[in-house]
N, C-alpha and C positions, 0 to 999 in steps of 0.2 A: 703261227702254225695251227692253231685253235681254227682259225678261220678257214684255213683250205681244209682240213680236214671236213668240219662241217659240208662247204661246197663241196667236195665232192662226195660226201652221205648223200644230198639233194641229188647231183648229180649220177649215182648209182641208182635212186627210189627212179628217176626218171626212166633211166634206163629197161630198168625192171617191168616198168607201166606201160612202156612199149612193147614187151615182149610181151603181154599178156593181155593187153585191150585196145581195141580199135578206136576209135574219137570218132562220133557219130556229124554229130551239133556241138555250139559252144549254146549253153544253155543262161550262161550269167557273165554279166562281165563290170567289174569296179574296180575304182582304185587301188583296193583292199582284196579283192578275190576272184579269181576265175574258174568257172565252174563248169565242168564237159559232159556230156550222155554218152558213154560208152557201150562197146560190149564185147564179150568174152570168145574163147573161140566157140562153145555153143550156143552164141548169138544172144545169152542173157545180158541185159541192160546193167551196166554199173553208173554209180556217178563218181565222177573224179572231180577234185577239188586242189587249187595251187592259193594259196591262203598267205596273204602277208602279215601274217600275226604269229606270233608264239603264244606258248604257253596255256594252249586249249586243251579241253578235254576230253580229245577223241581217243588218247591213248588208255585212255579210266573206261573210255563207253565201249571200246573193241574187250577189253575183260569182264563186262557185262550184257556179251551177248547183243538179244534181239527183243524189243518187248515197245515202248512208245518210241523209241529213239530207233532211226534204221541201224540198221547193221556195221560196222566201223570193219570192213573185209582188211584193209591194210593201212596204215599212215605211220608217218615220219616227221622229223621237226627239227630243225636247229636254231640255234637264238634269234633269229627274226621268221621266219619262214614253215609254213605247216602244210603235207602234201595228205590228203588221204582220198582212198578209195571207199563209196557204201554203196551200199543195198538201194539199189532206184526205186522208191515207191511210188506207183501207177496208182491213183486212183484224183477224187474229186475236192479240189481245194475251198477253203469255207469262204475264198477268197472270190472263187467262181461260184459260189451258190448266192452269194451274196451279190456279185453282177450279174444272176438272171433271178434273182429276188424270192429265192427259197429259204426262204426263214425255217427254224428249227420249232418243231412242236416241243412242250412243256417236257413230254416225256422223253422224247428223244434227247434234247438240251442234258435229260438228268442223268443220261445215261451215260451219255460221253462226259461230261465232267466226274464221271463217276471214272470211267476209263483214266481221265488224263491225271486224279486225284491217285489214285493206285500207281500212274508211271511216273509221274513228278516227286510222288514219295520216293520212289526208289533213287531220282539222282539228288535229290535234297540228302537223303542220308548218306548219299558218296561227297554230297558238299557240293555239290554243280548246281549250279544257277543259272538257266536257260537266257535270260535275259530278253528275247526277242519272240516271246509270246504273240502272234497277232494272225485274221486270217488268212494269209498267204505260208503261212507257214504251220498250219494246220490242216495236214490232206484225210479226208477219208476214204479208206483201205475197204474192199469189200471181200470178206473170206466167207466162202461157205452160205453166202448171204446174207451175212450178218458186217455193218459198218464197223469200223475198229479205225478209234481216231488216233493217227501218227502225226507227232511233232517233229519238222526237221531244221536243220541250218542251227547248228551250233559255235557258229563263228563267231557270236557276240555271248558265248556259253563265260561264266569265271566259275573262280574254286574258290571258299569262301574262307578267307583267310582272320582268325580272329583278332590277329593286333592292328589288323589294317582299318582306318578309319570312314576311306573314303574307296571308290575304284578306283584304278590307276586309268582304265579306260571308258570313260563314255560312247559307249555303244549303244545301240536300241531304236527304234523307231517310234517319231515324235505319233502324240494321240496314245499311244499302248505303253509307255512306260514310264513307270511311276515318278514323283520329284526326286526320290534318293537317287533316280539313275543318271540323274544331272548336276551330280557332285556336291548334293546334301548328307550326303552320309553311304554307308559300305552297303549296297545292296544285299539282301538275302533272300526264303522263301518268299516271303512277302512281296517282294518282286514280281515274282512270277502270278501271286495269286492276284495279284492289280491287273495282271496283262492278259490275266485268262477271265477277269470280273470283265473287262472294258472289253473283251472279244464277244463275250459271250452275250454282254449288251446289246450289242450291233446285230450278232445270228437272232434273236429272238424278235426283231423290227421295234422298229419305233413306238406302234400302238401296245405292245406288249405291256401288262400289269399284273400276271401272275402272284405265284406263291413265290417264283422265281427272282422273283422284282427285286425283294429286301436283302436276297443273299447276294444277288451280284452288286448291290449298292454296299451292302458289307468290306465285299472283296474290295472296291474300290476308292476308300475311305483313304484321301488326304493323307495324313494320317496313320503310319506303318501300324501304329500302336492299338489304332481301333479297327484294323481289319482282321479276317481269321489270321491268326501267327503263324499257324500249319495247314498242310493239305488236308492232315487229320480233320483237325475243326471243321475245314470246309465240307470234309467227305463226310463227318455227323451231322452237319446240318442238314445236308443233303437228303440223309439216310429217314433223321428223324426232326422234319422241318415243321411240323403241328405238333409233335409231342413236348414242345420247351412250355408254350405258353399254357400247357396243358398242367406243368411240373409243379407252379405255385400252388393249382386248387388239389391237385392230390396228395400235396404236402400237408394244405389245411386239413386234408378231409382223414389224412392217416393219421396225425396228431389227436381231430377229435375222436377216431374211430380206437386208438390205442387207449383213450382216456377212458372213454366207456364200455370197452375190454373188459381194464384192469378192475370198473366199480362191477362189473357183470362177475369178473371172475371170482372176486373177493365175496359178493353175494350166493354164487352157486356153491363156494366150498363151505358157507357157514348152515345152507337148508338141503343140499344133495348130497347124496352118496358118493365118492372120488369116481373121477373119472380117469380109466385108462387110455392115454395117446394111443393112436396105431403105430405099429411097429416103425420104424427107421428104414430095415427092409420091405414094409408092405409102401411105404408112402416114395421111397425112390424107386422102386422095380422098373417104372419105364423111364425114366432120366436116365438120356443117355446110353441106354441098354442096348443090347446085340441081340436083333429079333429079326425072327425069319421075316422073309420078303413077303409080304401081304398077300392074298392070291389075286389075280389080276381081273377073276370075276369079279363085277358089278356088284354091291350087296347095299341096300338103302339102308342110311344111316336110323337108328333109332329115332333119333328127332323127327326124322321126316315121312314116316309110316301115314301117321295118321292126321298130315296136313292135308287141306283140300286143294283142290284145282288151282291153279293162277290163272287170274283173268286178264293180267297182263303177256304174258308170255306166250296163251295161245296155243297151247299145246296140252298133250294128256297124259298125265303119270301115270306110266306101266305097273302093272300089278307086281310085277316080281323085280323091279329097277327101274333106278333113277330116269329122267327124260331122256332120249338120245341123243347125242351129240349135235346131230342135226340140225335141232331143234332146239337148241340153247343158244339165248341170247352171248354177247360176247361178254359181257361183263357180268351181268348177274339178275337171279331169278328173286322177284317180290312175293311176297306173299304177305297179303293186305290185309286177310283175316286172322283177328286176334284170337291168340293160341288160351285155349280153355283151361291152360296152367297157371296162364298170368293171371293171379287171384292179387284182389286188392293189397294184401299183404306181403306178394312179392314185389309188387309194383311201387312199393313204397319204400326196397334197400337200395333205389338208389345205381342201378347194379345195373349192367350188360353184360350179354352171356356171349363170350364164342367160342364153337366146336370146333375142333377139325375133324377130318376125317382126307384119309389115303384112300383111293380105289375101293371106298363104303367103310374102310373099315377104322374104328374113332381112335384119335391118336390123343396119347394126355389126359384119359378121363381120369387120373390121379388126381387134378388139380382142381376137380368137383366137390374134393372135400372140405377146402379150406372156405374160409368165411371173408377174406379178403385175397384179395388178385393173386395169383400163380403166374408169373410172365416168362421165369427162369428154366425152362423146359425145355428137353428135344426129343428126337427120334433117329436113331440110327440104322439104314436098310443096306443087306449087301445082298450083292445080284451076281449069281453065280454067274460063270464065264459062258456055258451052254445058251444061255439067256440073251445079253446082252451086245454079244458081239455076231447078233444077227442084225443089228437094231442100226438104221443110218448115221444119220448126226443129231438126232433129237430122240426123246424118249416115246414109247410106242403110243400111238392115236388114241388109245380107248382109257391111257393113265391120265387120273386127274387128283386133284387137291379141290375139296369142297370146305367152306367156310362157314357154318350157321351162324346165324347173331341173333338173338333173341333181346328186346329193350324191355327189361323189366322194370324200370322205371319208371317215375311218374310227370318223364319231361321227356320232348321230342332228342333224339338225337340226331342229331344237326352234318349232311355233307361227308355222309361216312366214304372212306374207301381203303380196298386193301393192298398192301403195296408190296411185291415179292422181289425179292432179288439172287441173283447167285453166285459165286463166288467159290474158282479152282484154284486161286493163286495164283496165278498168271492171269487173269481174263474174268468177265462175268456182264452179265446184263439185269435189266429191270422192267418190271412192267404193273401199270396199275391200272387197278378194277374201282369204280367207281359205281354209288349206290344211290338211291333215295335218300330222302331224312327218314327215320322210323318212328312213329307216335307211339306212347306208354302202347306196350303190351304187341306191337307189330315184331317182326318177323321179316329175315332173307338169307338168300344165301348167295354167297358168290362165288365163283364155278372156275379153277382156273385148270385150263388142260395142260400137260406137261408137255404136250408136244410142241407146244410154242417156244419151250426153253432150248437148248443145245445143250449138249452130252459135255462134258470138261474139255477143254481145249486139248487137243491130242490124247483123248480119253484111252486109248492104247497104253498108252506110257503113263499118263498124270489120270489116276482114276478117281480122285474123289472131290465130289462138290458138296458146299453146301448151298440149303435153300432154303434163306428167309423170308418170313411173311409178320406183316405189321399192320393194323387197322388203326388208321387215325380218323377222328372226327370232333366236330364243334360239343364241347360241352362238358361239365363235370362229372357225367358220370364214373361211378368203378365201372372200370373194364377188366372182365375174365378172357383172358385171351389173347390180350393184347397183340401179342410177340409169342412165333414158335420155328423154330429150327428144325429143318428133315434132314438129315445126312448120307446122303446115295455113295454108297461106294461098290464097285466093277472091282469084284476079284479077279485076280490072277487065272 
């Protein structure tokens, strides 16, 4: 009885698919699955799927919506058999980039593992395990002009069951999936992170040696045990891939610098008069504070008054503001002549300075007053509705984020660059500005316009992004500035 009931469930879902989609092309066809291009009575594209497998998890991905995973519009199942209906994604497979041999740049590579790292968390915490990771099944979506990478074909997807030892099914495609997936043990995240290390090998070509290199040799480690364990790990390494090896000497250098602190502090209270801290209130005022929106005029940063010409960049600094946009290089402006501040006494803590500054005006000078690094800081802006909702899909031409760096040290700093990111909760991208080395006592700045970014996805509805920014580079120095966070939020 069990049984015709079922048949006829399948038998009604068919039913149903007829009356509401036409069959274009058979677009797949296996032992295990057949796969159709449909479309609706307004002529939108579905894909229909007749799947001889149970127990998948498109019925978990239709209650979460739309995001790396297409859309789950309808599906069905009875103990052998799985019917569903999604969302046809049109766009460019890394499958096809890869046979007309468009390898992926460094940045672009970080961008979309950044994407896929943010949608793979999400079905890892539902407990779904993609299992068939590879480039055919990795399309690139273009919205707005911006790539957005989608992963599809979850027919080889499990649900990660904790007293199970092994799969029940081996699935997956040989070269992309790891030994567990061949009846060494119960796949999990780490699965996926093998199969998006070994994809992401192959997009980046053969002669590739990157920064890149050692975290997809990570992901891909034999080895479940020694690869990242979550997409987390992998998305931190990502985020902050020169700041680890960087962890040891700021460890040494904050233990000696706490030491000689504590004989400095014990000295000043036995020959000086007490010293009073600033206030609690005067030292957080700007953490995280609620301040009006900067004005969108131009105003030159303090620091950079009374720098002279750059003779690299070629251009002439206006008396009353910064160079014009025109005329800014894309990553960032040198300035070779050492700043008549760098006295031999500063050049010798050791120390890099960097400023920010919003459309001229300096963000964080709180963190001027401490004597060791400040990196825990932000800025929160809201942008009345008269303002912003005149504005396309990126923020207006003439907004920017400027970076100063000042090396007051007494050793080159080594390959600097600044790396921003943003992040709505659904969505975000990355882009890095790369520098010179700076010798004791040089100077730059790097100039990132905001109109290169995008407003939050559906910034209508979802108004608040954050945007951060990181400067890594070769060498011990303290760094002021490391890390700072702007927080743009579109009122109502």
């Amino acid at each position: 009885m069990g049984q015709d009931n079922s048949r006829t469930a399948m038998e009604l879902a068919e039913e149903y698919i007829k009356s509401k989609y036409e069959k274009v092309r058979l677009l797949h066809e296996s032992d295990r699955a057949e796969v159709w291009l449909a479309a609706d009575s307004t002529g939108s594209f579905v894909v229909i799927k007749y799947i001889k497998l149970a127990n998948l998890p498109y019925s978990t991905l239709k209650t979460m919506g739309k995001s790396l995973w297409p859309e789950v519009i309808y599906c069905t199942e009875d103990e052998h058999n799985t019917i569903v209906v999604e969302e046809f994604i049109n766009g460019e497979s890394f499958e096809e980039l890869l046979a007309n041999r468009k390898h992926l740049t460094e940045a672009r590579a970080r961008e979309l593992l950044l994407q896929l790292c943010d949608g793979l968390g999400m079905l890892h915490n539902k407990g779904i395990i993609h299992r068939d990771i590879k480039p055919s099944n990795l399309i690139l979506q273009n919205v707005g002009g911006h790539d957005f990478a989608r992963l599809i074909d979850y027919d080889a997807a499990r649900t990660v069951k904790e007293e199970q030892k092994e799969d029940t099914r081996l699935l997956g495609t040989k070269g992309y999936a790891p030994p567990e997936q061949y009846g060494y043990g119960q796949t999990d995240q780490r699965s996926d992170i093998y199969s998006l290390g070994i994809t992401f090998q192959e997009m980046m070509g053969p002669d590739y040696k990157g920064w890149l290199k050692a975290i997809l040799q990570k992901c891909t480690e034999v080895d479940a045990r020694s690869r990242y364990q979550t997409v987390k790990d992998l998305k931190n390494a990502l985020l902050y891939h020169r700041r680890n090896k960087l962890l040891k000497v700021a460890g040494i250098a904050a233990v000696s610098l706490a030491v000689v602190l504590v004989i400095w502090t014990n000295w000043q209270h036995s020959h000086d008069e007490k010293i009073i801290p600033p206030a609690v209130e005067e030292i957080m005022e700007e953490v995280k504070e609620k301040v009006p929106l900067p004005s969108v005029e131009e105003k030159t940063p303090e620091a950079e008054k009374d720098k002279p010409e750059s003779k690299e960049s070629g251009s002439v600094q206006q008396e009353n503001g910064p160079i014009p946009h025109e005329n800014k290089p894309n990553t960032m402006e040198n300035n070779k002549a050492v700043q008549e501040a760098a006295t031999g006494a500063e050049t010798g803590k050791n120390a890099v300075y960097a400023k920010y500054y919003f459309n001229g005006e300096r963000q964080g000078a709180w963190t001027d007053r401490f004597e060791t690094p400040r990196n825990d800081w932000g800025t929160f802006f809201t942008i009345p509705p008269n303002i912003w909702k005149n504005w396309s899909d990126t923020y207006p031409n003439d907004w920017e984020v400027r970076v100063t760096v000042d090396n007051r040290s007494n050793k080159h700093w080594e390959n600097p660059h600044l790396s921003v990111w943003t992040t709505d909760g659904v969505g975000g991208e990355s882009k890095d500005y790369y520098g010179n080395t700076l010798a004791p006592g040089e100077s730059c700045v790097f100039v990132v316009p905001l109109n290169e970014f995008r407003l939050p996805v559906l910034h209508k509805e979802r108004r608040r992004q954050e945007m951060h920014f990181q400067l890594y580079a070769s060498g011990d120095q303290m760094l002021f500035g490391e890390k700072a966070e702007m927080d743009f939020e579109l009122e109502k």
